[in-house]
mmCIF file of the C-alpha atoms, coordinates in Angstrom:
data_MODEL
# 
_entry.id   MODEL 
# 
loop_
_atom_site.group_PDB 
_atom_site.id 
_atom_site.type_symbol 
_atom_site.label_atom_id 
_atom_site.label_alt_id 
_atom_site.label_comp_id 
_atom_site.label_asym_id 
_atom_site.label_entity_id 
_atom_site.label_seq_id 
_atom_site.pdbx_PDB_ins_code 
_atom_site.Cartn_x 
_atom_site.Cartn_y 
_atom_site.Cartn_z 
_atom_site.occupancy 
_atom_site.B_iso_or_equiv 
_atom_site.pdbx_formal_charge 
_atom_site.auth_seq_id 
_atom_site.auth_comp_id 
_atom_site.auth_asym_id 
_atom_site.auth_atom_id 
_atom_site.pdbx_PDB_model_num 
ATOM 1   C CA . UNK A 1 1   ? 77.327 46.152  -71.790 1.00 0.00 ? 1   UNK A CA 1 
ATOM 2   C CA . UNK A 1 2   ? 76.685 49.003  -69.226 1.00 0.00 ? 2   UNK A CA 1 
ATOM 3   C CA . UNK A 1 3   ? 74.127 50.289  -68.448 1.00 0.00 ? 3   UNK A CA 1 
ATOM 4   C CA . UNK A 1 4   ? 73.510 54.293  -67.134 1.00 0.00 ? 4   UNK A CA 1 
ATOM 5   C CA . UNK A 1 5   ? 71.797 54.358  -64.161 1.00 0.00 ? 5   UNK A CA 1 
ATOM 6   C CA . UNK A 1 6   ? 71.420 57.152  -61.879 1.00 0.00 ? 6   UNK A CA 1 
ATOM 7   C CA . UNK A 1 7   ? 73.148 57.271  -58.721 1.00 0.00 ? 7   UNK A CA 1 
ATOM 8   C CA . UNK A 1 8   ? 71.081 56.972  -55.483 1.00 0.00 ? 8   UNK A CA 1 
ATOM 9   C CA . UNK A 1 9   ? 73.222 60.100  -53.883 1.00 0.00 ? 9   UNK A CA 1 
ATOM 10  C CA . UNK A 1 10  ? 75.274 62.847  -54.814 1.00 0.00 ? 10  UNK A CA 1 
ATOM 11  C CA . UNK A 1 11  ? 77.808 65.399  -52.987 1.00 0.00 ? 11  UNK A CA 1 
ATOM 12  C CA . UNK A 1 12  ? 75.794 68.629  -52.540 1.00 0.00 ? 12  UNK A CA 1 
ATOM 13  C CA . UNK A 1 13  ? 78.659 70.728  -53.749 1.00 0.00 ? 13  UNK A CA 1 
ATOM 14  C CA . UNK A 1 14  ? 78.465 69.001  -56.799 1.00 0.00 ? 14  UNK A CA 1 
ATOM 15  C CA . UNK A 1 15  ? 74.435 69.024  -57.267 1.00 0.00 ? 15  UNK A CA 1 
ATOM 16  C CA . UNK A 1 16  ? 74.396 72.476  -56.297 1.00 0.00 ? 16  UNK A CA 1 
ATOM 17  C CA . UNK A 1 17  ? 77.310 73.512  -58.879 1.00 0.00 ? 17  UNK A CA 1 
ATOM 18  C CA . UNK A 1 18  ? 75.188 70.860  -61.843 1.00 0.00 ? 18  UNK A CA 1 
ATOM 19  C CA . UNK A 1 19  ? 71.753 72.470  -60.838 1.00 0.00 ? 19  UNK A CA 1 
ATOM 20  C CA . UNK A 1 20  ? 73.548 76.311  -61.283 1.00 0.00 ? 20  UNK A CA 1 
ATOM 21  C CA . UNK A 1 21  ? 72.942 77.739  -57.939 1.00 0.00 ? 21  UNK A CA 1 
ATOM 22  C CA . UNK A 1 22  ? 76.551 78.611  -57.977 1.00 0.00 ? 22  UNK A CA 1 
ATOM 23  C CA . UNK A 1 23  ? 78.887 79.072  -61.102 1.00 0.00 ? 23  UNK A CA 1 
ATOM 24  C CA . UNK A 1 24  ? 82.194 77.282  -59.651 1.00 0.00 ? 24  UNK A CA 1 
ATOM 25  C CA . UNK A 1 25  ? 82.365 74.116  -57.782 1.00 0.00 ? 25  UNK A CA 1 
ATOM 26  C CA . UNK A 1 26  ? 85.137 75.859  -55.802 1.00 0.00 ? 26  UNK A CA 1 
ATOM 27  C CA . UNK A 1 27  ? 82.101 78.512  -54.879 1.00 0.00 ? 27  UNK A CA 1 
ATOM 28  C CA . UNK A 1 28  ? 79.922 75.648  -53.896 1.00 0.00 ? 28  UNK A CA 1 
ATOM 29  C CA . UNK A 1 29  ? 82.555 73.921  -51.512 1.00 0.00 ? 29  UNK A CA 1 
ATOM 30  C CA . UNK A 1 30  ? 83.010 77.171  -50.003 1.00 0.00 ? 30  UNK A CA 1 
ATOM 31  C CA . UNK A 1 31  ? 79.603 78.234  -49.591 1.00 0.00 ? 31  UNK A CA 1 
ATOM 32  C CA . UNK A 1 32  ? 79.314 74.705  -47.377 1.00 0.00 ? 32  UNK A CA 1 
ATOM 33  C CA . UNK A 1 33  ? 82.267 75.473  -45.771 1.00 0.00 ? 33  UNK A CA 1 
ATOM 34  C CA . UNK A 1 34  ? 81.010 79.157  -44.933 1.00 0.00 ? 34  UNK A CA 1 
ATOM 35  C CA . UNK A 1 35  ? 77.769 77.973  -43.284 1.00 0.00 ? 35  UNK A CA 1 
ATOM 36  C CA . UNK A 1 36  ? 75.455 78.769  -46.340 1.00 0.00 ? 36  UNK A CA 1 
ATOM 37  C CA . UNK A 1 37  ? 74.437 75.546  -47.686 1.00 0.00 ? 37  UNK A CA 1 
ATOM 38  C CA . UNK A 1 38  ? 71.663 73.565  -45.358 1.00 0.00 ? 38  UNK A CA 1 
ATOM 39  C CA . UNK A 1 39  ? 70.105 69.997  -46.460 1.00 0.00 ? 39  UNK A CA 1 
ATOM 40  C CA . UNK A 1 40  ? 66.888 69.122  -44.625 1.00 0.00 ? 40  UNK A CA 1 
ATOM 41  C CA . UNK A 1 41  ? 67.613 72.009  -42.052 1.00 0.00 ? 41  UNK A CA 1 
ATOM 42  C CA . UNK A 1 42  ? 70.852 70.971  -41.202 1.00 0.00 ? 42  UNK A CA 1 
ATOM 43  C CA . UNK A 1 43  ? 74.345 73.007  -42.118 1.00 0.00 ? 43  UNK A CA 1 
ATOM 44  C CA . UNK A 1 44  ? 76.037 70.519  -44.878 1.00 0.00 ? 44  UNK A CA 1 
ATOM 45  C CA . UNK A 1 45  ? 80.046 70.675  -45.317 1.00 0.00 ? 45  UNK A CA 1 
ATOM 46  C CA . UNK A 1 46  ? 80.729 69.898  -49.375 1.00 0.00 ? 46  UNK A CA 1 
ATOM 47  C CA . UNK A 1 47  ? 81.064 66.123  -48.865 1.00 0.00 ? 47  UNK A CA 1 
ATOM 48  C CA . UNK A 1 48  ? 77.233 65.792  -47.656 1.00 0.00 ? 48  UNK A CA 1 
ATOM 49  C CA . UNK A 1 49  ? 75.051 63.748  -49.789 1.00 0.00 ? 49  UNK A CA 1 
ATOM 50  C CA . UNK A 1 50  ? 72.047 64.803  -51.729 1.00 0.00 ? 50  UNK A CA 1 
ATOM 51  C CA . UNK A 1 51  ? 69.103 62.648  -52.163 1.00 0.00 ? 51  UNK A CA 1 
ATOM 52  C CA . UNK A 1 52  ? 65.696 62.913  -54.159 1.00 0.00 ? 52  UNK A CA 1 
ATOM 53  C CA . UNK A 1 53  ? 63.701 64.580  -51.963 1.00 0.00 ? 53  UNK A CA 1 
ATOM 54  C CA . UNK A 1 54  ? 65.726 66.500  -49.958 1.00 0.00 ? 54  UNK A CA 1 
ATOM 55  C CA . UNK A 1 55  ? 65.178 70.452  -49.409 1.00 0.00 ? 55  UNK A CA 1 
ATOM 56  C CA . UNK A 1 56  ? 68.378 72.122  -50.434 1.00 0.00 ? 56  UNK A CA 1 
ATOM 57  C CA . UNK A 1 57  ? 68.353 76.063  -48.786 1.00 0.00 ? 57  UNK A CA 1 
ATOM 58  C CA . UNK A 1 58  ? 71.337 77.691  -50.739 1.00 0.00 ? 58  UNK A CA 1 
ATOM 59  C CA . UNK A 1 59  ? 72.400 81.790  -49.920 1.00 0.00 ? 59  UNK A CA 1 
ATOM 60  C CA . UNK A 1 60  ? 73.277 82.936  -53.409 1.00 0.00 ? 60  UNK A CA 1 
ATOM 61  C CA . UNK A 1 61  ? 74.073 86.319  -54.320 1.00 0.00 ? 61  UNK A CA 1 
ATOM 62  C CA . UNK A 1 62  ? 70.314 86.721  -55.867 1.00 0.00 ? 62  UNK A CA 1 
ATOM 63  C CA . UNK A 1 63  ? 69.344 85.702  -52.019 1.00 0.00 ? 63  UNK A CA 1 
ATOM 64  C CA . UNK A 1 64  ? 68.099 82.863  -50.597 1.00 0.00 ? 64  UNK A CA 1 
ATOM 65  C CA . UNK A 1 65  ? 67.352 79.770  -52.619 1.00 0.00 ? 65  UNK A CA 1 
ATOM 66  C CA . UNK A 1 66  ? 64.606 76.679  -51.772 1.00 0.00 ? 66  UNK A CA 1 
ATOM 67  C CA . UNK A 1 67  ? 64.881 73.815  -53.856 1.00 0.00 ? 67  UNK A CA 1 
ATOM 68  C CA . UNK A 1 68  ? 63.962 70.402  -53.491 1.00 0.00 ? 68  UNK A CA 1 
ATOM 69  C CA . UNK A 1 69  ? 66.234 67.746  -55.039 1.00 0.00 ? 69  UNK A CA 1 
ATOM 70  C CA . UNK A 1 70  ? 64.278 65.559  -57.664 1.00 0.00 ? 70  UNK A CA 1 
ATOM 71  C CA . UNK A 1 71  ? 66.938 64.445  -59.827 1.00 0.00 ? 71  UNK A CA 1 
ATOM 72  C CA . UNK A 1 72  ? 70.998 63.776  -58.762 1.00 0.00 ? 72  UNK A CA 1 
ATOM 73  C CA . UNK A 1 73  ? 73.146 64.852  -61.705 1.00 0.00 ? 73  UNK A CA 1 
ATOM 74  C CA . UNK A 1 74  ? 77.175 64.777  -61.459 1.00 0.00 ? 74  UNK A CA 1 
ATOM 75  C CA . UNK A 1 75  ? 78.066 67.225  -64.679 1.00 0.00 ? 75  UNK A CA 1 
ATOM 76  C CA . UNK A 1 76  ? 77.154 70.876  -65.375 1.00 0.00 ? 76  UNK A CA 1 
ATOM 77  C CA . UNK A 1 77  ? 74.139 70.415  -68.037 1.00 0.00 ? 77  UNK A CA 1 
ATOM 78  C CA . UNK A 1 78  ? 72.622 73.100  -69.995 1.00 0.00 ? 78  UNK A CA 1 
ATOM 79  C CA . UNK A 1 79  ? 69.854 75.769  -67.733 1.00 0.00 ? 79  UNK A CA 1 
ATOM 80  C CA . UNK A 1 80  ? 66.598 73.611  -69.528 1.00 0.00 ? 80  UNK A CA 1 
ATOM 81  C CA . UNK A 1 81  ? 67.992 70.342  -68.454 1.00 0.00 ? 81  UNK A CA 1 
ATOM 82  C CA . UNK A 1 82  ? 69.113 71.804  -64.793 1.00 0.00 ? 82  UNK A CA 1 
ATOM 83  C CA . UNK A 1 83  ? 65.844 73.007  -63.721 1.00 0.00 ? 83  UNK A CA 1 
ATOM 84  C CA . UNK A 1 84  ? 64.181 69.670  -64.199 1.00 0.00 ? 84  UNK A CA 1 
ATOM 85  C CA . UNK A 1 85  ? 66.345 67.992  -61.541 1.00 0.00 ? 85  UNK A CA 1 
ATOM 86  C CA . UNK A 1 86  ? 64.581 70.378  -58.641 1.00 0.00 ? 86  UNK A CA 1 
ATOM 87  C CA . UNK A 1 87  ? 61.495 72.082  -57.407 1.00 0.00 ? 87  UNK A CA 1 
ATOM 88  C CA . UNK A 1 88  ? 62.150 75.691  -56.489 1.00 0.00 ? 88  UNK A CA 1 
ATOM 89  C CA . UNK A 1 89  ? 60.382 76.500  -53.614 1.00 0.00 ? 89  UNK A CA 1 
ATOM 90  C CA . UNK A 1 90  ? 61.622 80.002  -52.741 1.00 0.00 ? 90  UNK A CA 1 
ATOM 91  C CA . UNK A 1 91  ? 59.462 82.520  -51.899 1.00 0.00 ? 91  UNK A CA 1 
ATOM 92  C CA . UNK A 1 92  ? 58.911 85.122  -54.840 1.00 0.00 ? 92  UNK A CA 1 
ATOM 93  C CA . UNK A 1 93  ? 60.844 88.379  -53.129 1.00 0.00 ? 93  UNK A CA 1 
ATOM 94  C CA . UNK A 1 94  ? 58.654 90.852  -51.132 1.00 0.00 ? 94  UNK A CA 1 
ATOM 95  C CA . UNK A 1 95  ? 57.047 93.934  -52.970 1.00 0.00 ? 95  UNK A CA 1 
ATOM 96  C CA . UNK A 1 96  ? 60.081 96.997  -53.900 1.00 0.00 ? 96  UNK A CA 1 
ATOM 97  C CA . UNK A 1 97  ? 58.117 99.038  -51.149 1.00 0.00 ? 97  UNK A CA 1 
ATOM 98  C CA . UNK A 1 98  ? 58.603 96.538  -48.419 1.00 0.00 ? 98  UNK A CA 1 
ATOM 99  C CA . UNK A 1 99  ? 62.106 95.850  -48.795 1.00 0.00 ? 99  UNK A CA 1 
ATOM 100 C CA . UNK A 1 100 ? 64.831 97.566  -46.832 1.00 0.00 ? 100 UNK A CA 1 
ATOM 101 C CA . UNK A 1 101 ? 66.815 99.966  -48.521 1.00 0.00 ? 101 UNK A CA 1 
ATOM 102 C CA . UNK A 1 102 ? 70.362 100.100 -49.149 1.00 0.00 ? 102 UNK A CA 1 
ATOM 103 C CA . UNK A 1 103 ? 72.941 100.471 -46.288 1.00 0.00 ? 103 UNK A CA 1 
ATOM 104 C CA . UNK A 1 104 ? 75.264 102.686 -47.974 1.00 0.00 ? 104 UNK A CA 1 
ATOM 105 C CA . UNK A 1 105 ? 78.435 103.690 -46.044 1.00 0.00 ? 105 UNK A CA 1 
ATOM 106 C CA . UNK A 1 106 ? 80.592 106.720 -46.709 1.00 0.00 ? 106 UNK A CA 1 
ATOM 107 C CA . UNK A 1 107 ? 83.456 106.527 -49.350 1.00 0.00 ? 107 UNK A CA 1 
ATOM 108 C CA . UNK A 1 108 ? 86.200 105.977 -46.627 1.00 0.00 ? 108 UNK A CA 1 
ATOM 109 C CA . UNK A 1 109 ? 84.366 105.705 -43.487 1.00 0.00 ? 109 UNK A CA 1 
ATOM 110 C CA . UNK A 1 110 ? 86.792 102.190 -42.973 1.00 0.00 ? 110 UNK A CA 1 
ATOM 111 C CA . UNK A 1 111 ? 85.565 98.913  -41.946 1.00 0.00 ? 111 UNK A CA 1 
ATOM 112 C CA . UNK A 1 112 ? 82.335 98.402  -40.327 1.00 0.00 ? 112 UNK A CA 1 
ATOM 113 C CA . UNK A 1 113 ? 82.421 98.166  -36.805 1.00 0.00 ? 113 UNK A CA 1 
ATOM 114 C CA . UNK A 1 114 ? 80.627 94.676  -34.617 1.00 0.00 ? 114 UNK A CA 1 
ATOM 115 C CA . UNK A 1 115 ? 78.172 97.044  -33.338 1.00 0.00 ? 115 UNK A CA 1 
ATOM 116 C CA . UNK A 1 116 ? 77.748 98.103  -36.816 1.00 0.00 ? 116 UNK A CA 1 
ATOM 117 C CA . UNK A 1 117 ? 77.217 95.200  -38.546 1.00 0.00 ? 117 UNK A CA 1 
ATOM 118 C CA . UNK A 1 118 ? 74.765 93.648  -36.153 1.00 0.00 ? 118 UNK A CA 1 
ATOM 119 C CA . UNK A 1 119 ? 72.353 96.667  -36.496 1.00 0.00 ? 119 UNK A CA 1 
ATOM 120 C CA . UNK A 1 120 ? 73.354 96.387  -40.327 1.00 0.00 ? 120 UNK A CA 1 
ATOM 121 C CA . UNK A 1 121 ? 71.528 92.543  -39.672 1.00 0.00 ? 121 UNK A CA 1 
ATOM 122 C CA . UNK A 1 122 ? 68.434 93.542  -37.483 1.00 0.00 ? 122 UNK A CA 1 
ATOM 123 C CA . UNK A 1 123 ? 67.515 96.001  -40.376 1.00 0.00 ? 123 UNK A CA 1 
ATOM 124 C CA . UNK A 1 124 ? 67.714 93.171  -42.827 1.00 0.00 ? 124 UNK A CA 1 
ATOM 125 C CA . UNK A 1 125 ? 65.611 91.041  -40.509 1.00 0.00 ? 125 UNK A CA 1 
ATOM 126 C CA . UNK A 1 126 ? 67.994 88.342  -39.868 1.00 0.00 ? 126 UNK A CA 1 
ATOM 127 C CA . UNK A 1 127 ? 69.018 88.918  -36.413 1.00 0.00 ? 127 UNK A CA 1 
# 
């Protein structure tokens, strides 16, 4: 007879896609491939392993996500069931009057240009 038990690592674009930070798998491996997934401070490619305890920093779309591993699940569950396997430790987002507004472009203005972009950063506090 087998018995369940539960597995002493997992990849993190698998425990990221099972705890719903992203909706796809695919979107997981390629947010480690793209630089946005860190374990423990350090950049993880999609094969990295996730342990209990380990701080997961995710970039979703809703912004930046804190979460520290305290169960390793392999399959999608249910959102009541994926919130038990982490602690979320992001920080609740700043007051409306403190964030920065929109950077809105003109319809047709083209493509940003380097210079662009970085300024587009500093104003978002990340460079």
């Amino acid at each position: 007879m087998a018995t369940e038990t539960e597995p002493t690592s997992v990849r993190v674009d698998v425990w990221i896609w099972a705890v719903r930070l992203y909706p796809t798998r695919s979107a997981a491996a390629d947010a480690c491939r793209g630089g946005h997934v860190k374990v423990n401070d350090r950049p993880a490619k999609p094969a990295h392993p996730v342990r209990g305890g380990d701080v997961v920093r995710a970039v979703t779309r809703g912004g930046e996500r804190i979460v520290v591993a305290t169960g390793l699940i392999e399959k999608r569950v249910g959102a009541s069931l994926a919130v038990q396997q982490y602690e979320d430790r992001t920080p609740p987002p700043p007051p409306r009057e403190e964030r920065p507004a929109p950077i809105l472009r003109d319809r047709g203005a083209g493509r940003p240009t380097k210079r662009d972009r970085r300024r587009v950063e500093r104003l978002r506090g990340r460079g």
